[in-house]
C-alpha positions as CSV (number, residue, x, y, z in Angstrom):
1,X,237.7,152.1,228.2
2,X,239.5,155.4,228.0
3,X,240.9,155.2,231.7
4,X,242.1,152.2,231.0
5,X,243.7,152.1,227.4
6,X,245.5,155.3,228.4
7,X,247.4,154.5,231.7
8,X,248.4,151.2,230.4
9,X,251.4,149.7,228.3
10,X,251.4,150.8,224.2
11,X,250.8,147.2,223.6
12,X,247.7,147.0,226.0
13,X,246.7,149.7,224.7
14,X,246.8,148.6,220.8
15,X,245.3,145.8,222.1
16,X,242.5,147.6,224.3
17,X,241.8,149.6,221.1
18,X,242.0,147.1,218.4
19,X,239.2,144.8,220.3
20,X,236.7,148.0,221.5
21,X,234.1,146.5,219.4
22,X,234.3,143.0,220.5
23,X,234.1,144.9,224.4
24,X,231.4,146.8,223.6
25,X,229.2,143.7,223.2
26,X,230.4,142.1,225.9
27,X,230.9,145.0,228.6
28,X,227.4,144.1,230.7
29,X,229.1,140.3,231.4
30,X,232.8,141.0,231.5
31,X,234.2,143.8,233.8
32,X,236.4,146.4,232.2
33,X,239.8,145.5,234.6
34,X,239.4,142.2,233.0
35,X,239.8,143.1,229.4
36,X,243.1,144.5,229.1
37,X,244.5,140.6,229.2
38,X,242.1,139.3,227.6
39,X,242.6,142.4,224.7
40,X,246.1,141.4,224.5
41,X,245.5,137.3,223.8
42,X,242.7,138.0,221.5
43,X,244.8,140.1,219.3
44,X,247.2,137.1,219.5
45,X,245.2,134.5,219.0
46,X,244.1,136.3,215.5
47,X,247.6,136.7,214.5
48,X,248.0,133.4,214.9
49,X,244.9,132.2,213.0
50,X,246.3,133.8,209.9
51,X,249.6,132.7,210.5
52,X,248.3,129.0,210.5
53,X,245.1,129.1,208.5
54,X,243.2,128.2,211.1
55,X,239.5,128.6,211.8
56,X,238.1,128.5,215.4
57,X,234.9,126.6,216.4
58,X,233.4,127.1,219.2
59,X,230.4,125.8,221.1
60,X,228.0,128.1,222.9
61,X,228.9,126.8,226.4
62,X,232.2,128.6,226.0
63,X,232.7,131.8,227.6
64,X,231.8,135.1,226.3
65,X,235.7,136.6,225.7
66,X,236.0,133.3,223.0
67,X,232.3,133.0,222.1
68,X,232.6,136.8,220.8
69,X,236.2,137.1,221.1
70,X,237.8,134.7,219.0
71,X,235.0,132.6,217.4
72,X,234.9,132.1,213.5
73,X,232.1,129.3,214.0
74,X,229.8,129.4,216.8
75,X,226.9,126.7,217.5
76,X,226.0,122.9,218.7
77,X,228.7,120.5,218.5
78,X,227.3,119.3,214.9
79,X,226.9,122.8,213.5
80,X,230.3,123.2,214.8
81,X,231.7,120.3,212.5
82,X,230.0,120.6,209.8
83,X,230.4,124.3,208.9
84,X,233.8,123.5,209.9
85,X,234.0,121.6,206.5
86,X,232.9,123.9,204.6
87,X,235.6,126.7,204.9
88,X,239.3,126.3,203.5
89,X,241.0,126.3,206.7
90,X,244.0,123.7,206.9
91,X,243.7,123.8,210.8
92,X,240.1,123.6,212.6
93,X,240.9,124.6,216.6
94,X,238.1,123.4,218.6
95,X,236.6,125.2,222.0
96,X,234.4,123.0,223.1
97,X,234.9,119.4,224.5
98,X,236.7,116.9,222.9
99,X,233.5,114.4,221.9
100,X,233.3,117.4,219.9
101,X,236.8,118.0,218.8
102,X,236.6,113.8,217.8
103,X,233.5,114.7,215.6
104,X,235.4,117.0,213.7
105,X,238.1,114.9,212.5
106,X,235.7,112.3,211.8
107,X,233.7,115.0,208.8
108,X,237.1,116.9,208.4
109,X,239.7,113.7,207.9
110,X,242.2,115.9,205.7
111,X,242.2,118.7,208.2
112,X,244.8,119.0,211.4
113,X,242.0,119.4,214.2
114,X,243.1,121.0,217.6
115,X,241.7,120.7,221.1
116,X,243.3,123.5,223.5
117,X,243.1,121.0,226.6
118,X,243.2,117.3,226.0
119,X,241.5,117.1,229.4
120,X,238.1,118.8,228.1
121,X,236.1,116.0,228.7
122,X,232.4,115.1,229.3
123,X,230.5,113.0,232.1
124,X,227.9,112.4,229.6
125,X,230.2,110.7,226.6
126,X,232.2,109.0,229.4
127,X,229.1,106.7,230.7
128,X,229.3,104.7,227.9
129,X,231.9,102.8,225.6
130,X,232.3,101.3,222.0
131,X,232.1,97.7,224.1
132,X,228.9,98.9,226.1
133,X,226.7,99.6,223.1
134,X,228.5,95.9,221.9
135,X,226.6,94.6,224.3
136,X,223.5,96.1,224.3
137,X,223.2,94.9,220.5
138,X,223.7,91.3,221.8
139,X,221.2,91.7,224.1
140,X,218.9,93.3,221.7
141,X,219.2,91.4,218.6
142,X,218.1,93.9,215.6
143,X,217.2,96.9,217.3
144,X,218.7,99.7,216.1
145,X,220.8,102.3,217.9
146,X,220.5,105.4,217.9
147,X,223.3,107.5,219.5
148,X,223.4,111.1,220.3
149,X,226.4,113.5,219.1
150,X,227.4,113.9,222.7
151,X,229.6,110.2,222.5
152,X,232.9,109.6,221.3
153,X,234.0,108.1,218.2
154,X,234.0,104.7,218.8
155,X,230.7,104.6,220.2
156,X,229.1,106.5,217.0
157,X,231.0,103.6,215.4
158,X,228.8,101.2,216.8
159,X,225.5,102.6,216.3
160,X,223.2,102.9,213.3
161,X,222.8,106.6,213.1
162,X,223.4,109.8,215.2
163,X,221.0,112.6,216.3
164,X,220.9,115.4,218.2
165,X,218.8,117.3,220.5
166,X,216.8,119.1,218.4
167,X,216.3,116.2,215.7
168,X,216.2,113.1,218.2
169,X,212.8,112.5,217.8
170,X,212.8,113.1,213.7
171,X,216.1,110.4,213.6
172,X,214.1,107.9,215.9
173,X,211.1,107.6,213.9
174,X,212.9,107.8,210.8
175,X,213.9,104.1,211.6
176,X,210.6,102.6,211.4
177,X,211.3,100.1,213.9
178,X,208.8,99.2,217.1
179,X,211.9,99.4,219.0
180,X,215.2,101.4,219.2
181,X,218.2,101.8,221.7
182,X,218.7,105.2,222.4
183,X,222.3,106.1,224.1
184,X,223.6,107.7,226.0
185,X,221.5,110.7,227.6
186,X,218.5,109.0,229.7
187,X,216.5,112.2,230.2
188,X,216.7,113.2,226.7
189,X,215.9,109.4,225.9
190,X,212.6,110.2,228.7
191,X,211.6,113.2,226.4
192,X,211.9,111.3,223.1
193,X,210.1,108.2,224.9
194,X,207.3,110.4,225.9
195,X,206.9,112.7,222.3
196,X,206.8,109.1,220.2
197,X,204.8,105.8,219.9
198,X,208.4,103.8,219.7
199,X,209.5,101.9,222.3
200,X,212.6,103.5,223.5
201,X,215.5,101.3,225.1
202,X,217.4,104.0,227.7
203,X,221.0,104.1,228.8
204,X,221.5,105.6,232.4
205,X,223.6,108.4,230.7
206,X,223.7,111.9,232.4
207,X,224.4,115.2,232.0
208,X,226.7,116.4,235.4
209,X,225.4,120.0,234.3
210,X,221.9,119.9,233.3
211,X,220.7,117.1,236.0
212,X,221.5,119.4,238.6
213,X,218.5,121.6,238.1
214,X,215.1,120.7,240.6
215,X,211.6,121.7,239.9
216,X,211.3,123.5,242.8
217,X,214.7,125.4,241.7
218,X,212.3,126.5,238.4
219,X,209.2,127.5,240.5
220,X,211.8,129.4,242.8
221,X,212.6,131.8,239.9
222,X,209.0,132.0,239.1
223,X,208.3,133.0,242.7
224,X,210.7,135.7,242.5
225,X,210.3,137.2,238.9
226,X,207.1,136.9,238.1
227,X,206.1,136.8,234.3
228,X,209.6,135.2,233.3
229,X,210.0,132.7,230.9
230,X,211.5,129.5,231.4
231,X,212.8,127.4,228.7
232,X,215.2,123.8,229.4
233,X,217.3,121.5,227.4
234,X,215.8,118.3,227.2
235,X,219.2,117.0,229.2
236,X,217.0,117.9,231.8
237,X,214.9,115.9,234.2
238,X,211.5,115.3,233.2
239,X,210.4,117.1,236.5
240,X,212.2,120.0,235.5
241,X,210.6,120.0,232.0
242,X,207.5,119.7,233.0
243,X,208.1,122.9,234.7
244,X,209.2,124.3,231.8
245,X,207.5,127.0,229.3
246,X,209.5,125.6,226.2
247,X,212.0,122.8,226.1
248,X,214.6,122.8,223.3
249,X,218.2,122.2,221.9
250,X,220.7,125.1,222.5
251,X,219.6,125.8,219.0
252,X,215.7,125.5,219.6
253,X,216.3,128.1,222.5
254,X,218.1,130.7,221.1
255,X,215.1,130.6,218.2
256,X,212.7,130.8,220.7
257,X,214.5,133.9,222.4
258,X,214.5,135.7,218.8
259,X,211.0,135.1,218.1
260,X,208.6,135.3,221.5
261,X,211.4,138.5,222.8
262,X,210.5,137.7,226.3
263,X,210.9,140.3,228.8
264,X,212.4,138.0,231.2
265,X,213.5,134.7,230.4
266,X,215.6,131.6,232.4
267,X,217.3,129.8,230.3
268,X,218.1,126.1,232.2
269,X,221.4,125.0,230.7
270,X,224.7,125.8,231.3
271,X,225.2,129.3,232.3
272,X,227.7,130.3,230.0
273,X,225.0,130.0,226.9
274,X,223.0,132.6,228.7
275,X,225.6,134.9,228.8
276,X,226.2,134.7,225.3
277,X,222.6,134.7,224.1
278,X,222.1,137.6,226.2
279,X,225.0,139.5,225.0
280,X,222.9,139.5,221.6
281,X,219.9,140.6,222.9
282,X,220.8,143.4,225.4
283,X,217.3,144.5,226.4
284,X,216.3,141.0,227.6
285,X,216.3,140.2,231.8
286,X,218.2,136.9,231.6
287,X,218.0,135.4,235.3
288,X,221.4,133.0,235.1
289,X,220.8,129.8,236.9
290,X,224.6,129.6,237.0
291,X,225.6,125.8,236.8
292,X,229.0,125.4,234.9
293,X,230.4,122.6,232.8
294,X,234.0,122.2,234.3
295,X,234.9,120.4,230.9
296,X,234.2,123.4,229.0
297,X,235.9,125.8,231.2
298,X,239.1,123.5,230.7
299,X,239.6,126.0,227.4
300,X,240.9,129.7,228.1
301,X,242.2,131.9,225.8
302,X,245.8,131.5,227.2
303,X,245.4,127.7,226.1
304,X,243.8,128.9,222.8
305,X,246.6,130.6,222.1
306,X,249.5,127.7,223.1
307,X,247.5,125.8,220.9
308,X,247.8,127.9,217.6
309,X,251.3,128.5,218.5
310,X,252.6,125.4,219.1
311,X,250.5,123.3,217.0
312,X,249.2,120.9,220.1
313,X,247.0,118.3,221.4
314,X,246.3,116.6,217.5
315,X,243.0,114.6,217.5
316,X,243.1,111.4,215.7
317,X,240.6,109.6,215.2
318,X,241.7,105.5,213.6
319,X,240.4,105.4,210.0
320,X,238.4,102.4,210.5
321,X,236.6,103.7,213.6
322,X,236.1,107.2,211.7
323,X,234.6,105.8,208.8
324,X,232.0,104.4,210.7
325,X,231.5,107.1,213.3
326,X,231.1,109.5,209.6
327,X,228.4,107.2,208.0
328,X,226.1,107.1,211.4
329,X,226.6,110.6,211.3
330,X,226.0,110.9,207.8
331,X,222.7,109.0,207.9
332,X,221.5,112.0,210.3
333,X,222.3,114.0,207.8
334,X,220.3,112.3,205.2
335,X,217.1,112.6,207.2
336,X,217.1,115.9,207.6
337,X,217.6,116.4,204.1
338,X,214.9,114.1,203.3
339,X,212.9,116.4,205.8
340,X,214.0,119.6,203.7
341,X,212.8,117.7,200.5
């Protein structure tokens, strides 16, 4: 970055300089004319943070200049909230979606949470409303619902208890019940369906990312990199995972990278995970089925910044939907404690 630092403006260059190691990881997925502006926000954006007291979460579908850039908290949209609660920060600024940003107000009421764009939605959280899962429970008298993290407030309000990916099967049997309702995500409602003996009650939910991917668009990168290792979200069609050499959350995969070290390896979710898994393990092939949540690209660093500066786009959550948002959240909590114990 010598070229660059040195023909450029002192504060480029303090800039250029002062982020060389966050560049370093990053210089394989982000090219080198690029970083000067992104050098420049990045050293804003953390004298901001400490102006403010602010702590930055965000989720791994974020692009690599703010995953590794700017990130105090990196993860899933629970991890995000809930080691969000443990630090002192009086402001929690949230790059992810804002499903997400909703969850953490509801575990962080005291705090001032931030979203960067208020447009940062999600075609998943949208299918369904507090009044649709209403419904359902008329329809279903006593079955209990199960809801995942990707839903907004008001519909984790109405449930019995929350789950995620990589615990949706654990939360659903947990329940001891013949029968659950399990919103929104139908394909991840498939693969709980098909790994349990409950009777599962689906929602026609979707993922606009992950239910883009074919099987044949999985034996396509077989065909042309022989060996490689495919591993999907469970957001996926069953088609696809059935295709599949490991299906898993976003957490389940990165694990799965770490421990089997495959020498090539898709990963089929969105493409900006890969970049950032594969910015921590350098020696791996990643083949990038590029597919890109539009949501998540809604949040830039520019927008990051504006945010921290000028204090915008507060989430509130009403206390009497957050309360009950918190304790189906909290009852996910308890079972994997109870797991743990």
């Amino acid at each position: 970055m010598n070229d660059m630092a040195t023909s450029a403006p002192d504060a480029v260059v303090d800039a250029v300089r002062a982020t060389a190691g966050v560049y370093e990881k990053v210089r394989h997925l982000i090219p080198e004319v690029e970083w000067a502006a992104h050098a420049l926000l990045i050293v804003e954006i953390e004298r901001l943070k400490r102006a403010r007291n602010a702590v930055i979460l965000a989720h791994n579908y974020q692009t690599p200049e703010i995953f590794h850039g700017v990130a105090d908290i990196t993860g899933d949209s629970l991890a995000l909230a809930r080691q969000a609660a443990d630090s002192d920060a009086e402001v929690i600024v949230v790059c992810g979606v804002h499903f997400m940003a909703e969850t953490a107000k509801v575990l962080n009421p005291e705090r001032t949470v931030l979203i960067p764009d208020l447009e940062a939605g999600c075609s998943l959280a949208a299918s369904i409303t507090g009044a649709d899962v209403q419904a359902l429970k008329e329809r279903h008298p006593g079955v209990p619902v199960v809801t995942y993290v990707n839903t907004s407030a008001e519909v984790k309000a109405e449930a019995d208890i929350c789950c995620t990916s990589a615990n949706a099967k654990e939360v659903v049997e947990s329940l001891g019940a013949e029968r659950v309702i399990f919103l929104p995500d139908e394909y991840l409602g498939r693969w709980v369906a098909a790994n349990t003996d409950v009777d599962v009650i689906l929602w026609s939910g979707r993922c606009e990312v992950h239910e883009t991917f074919t099987a044949e668009e999985v034996r396509s990168y077989r065909r042309q990199f022989p060996g490689v290792k495919v591993i999907a979200h469970p957001e996926c069609s069953p088609e696809v995972l059935a295709e599949a050499d490991m299906v898993g959350s976003t957490s389940g995969m990165i694990r799965y990278v770490a421990a089997e070290r495959p020498s090539k390896v898709v990963m089929v979710t969105e493409c900006s995970m890969s970049d950032n898994v594969a910015a921590e393990f350098p020696d791996l092939e990643f083949v990038r089925p590029c597919t890109i949540c539009p949501h998540m690209k809604r949040i830039t660093l520019a927008n990051i910044a504006a945010s921290l500066r000028n204090r915008q786009h507060v989430v509130t959550v009403s206390p009497d939907v957050a309360e009950r948002a918190r304790r189906s959240v909290e009852r996910m909590l308890e079972v994997g404690r109870g797991a743990r114990g």
